[in-house]
N, C-alpha and C positions, 0 to 999 in steps of 0.2 A: 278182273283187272281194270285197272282205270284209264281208260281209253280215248282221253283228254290230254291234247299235247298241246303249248305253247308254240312248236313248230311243228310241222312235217314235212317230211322231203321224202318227193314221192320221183320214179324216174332214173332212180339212179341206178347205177354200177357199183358195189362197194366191196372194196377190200376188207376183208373181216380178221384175216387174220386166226379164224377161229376153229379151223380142220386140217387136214389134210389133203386137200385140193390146193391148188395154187392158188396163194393168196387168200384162199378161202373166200373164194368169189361168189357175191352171190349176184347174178343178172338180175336187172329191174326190180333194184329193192326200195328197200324206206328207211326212210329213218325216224323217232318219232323222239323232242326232245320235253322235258318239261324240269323248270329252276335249274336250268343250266347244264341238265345233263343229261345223256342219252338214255329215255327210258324203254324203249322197242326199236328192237330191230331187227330187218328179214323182208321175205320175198316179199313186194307189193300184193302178191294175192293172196297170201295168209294174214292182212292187217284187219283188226277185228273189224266186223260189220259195223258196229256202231263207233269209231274213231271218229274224233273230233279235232280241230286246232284254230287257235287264235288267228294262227298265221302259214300256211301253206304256200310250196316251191316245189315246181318242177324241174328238174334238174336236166331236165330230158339229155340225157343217156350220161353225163357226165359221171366221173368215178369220183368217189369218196372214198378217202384214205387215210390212213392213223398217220398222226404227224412223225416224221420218219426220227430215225436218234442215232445218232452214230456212236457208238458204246468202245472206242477204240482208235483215240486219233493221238499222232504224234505231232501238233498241230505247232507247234513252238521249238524252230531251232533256224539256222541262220545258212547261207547260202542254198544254191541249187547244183545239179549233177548231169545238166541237161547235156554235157561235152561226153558223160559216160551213156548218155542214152544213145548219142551219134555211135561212137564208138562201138555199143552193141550191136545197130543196124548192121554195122561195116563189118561183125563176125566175132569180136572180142567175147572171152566168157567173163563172170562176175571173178571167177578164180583170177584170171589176167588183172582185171581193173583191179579188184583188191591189192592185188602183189605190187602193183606201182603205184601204191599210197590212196587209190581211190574207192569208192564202196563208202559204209559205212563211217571207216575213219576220216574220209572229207569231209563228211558233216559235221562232228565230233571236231576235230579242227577250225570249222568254222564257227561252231555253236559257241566254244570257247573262247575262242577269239571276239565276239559282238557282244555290246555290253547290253544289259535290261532295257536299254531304250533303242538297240537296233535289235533286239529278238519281239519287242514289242511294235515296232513299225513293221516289219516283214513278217508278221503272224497274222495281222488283221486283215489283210487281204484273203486270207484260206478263211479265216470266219466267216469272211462276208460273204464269200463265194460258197459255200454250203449253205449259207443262211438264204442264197437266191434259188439255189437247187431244191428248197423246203424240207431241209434237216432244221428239226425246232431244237432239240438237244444234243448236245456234243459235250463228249469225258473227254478232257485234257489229258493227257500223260507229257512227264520229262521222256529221257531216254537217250538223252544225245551228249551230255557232258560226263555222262561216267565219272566222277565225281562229285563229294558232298557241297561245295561251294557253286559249280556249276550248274545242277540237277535244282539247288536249290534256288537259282538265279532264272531256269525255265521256268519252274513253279509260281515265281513271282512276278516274271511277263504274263505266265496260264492267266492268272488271275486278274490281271490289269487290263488284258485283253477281253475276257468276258465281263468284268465289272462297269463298262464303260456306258451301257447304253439297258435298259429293263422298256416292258413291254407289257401294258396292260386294258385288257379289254372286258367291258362286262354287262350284261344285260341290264337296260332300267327297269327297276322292277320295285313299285310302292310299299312291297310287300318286306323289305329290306331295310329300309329306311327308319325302322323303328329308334325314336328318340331313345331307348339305352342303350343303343349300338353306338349312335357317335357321341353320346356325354359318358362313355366308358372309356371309350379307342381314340378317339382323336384329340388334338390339342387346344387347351384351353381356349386361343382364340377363335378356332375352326366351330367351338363347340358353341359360343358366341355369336358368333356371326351367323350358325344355322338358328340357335335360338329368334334371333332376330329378324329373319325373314317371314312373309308369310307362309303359311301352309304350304299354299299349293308351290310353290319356287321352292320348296326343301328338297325333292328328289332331286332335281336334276345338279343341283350345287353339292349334296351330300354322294353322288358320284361322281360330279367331277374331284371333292375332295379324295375319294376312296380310288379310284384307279391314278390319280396323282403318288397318291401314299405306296400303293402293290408297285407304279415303275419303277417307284425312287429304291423302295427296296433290293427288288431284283435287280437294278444294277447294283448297286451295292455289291451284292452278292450274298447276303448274308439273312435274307429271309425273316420271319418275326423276333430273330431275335434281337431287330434293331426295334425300341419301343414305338408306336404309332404315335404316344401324345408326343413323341421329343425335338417331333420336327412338325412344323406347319406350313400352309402353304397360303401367299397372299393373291388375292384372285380380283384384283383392282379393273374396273373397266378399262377397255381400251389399252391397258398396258400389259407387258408380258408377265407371263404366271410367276411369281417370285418364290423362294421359298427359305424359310429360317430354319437352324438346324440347333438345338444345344449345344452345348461345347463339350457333354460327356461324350457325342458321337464323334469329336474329334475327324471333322468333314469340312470343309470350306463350300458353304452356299452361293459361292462368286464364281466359282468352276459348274454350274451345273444350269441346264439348259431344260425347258419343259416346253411337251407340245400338244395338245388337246384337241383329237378329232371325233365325230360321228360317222361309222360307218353305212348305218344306215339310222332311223328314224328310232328303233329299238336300242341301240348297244350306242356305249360314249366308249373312245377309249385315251391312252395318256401314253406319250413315249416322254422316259428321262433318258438324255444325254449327258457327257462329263465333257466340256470344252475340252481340246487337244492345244494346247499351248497359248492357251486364252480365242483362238479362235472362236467365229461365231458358229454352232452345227447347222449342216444340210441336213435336212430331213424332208425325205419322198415315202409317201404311201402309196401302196399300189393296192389296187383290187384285180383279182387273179379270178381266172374262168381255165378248170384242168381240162382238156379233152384228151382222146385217143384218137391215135391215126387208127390206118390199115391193118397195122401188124400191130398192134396193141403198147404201140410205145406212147406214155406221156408224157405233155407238150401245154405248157403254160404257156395262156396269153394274159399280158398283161398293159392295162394304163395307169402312167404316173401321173402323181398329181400333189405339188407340196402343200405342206397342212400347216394351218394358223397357230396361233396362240389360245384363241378359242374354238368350244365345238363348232364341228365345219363339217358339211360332207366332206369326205377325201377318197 
């Protein structure tokens, strides 16, 4: 086995996922990663004898956890029921509430009643609010308009909703960087512009092009099947990251907002935003430390810190 990792992370707690125990926990394990992905893992005192790493972290005691996915949300429909939640305390059954119009057909009443731009403003807040709790993925479902014009007017805030903002992070890595990767993938003037730098300045521009290019997509929402050369991006000193689009992708370049940070000394990463009625976006990074209390509940701490237009610690 090859026992050379680009990280290890030694110290930790990890949810694995991988048994029948809870959690499939293993106490004081490792982690061991190499080109970006997890090549060993398991107890600290099973890592082979001769294990090596570029880059080594003690985690001391903290847990490590699969990013969580909430596989079942009804996340898009329009009012709240919080008068039937009173009314439960006070002894009401759901049979009562239904019978006098409320249960599920209040929502269904309400869903219908708000149009694509009020199911889309009072849906962002439950995104955002799972996306602080560290759900990284969320299935949208309709379910509240019981109809085909309704059902299909959720689907179209679902989407609006998640398309608005993509998120990408990636290790610098020389090894990556090969001149037919971006005189293949990227756009003629992105491919220009690396030509014409020196050597050594090609990694870290030909990253910042490439996690530019993964957020823009992921908001979108639509993955590679939007072409890489058809949008470029301009990356002018001192001015904010601009970016041209074709007009096959039928997108406005004037609505979209780019931010470029360094987490640490190793990784660059690029958030795209979609303006919300031309406004200009807030964008906070935070760096997260999980612990565990007493009783094994976790508990993030966190500091914010807004992120530039160029790479920046954040």
């Amino acid at each position: 086995m090859n026992a050379h990792f680009d990280l290890l992370v030694i110290g930790a707690h990890l949810a694995t996922m991988a048994d029948h125990t809870p959690y499939g926990a293993i106490r004081d394990g490792a982690i061991g990663t190499r080109g970006g992905k997890i090549a060993w893992v398991g107890s600290e005192r099973d890592l082979p004898r001769d294990a090596t790493a570029r880059r080594s972290l003690d985690a001391a005691g903290a847990w490590a956890t699969p990013g969580l996915v909430d596989c079942h949300t009804h996340l898009v429909y329009a009012g709240n029921r919080v008068e039937e939640f009173e009314a439960r305390l006070n002894g009401a059954t759901y049979a009562e509430i239904a019978a006098s119009g409320g249960g599920i057909k209040s929502t269904v009443r309400a869903t219908r009643a708000a149009s694509e731009e009020e199911l889309v403003a009072q849906s962002r807040p439950r995104l955002a609010a799972l996306a602080a709790e560290g759900v990284t993925t969320v299935e949208i479902k309709s379910g509240y308009g019981l109809d085909t014009a309704n059902e299909l007017r959720q689907l179209r805030a679902a989407r609006r909703v998640a398309a608005e903002i993509g998120v990408d992070v990636e290790k610098v890595d020389e090894r990556r960087t090969e001149p037919g990767i971006w005189q293949h993938y990227f756009a003629p003037a992105e491919v220009a512009a690396l030509a014409a730098l020196p050597e050594e300045a090609r990694c870290e521009r030909f990253f910042r092009y490439w996690t530019l290019k993964e957020a823009y997509i992921k908001a979108r929402g639509m993955g590679l099947s939007l072409p890489l050369e058809a949008f470029s991006f301009l990356l002018d000193p001192g001015a904010p990251v601009r970016i041209e689009i074709d007009p096959k992708l039928e997108d406005d370049a004037s609505t979209w907002e780019f931010r470029q940070y360094a987490p640490d000394a190793e990784h660059l990463g690029a958030i795209a935003v979609r303006r919300r009625n031309g406004a200009e976006a807030r964008v906070t990074v935070r760096r997260a430390r999980i612990t565990v209390g007493d009783e094994g509940v976790f508990a993030a701490e966190a500091s914010a810190s807004a992120s530039g237009d160029s790479p920046a610690e954040g």
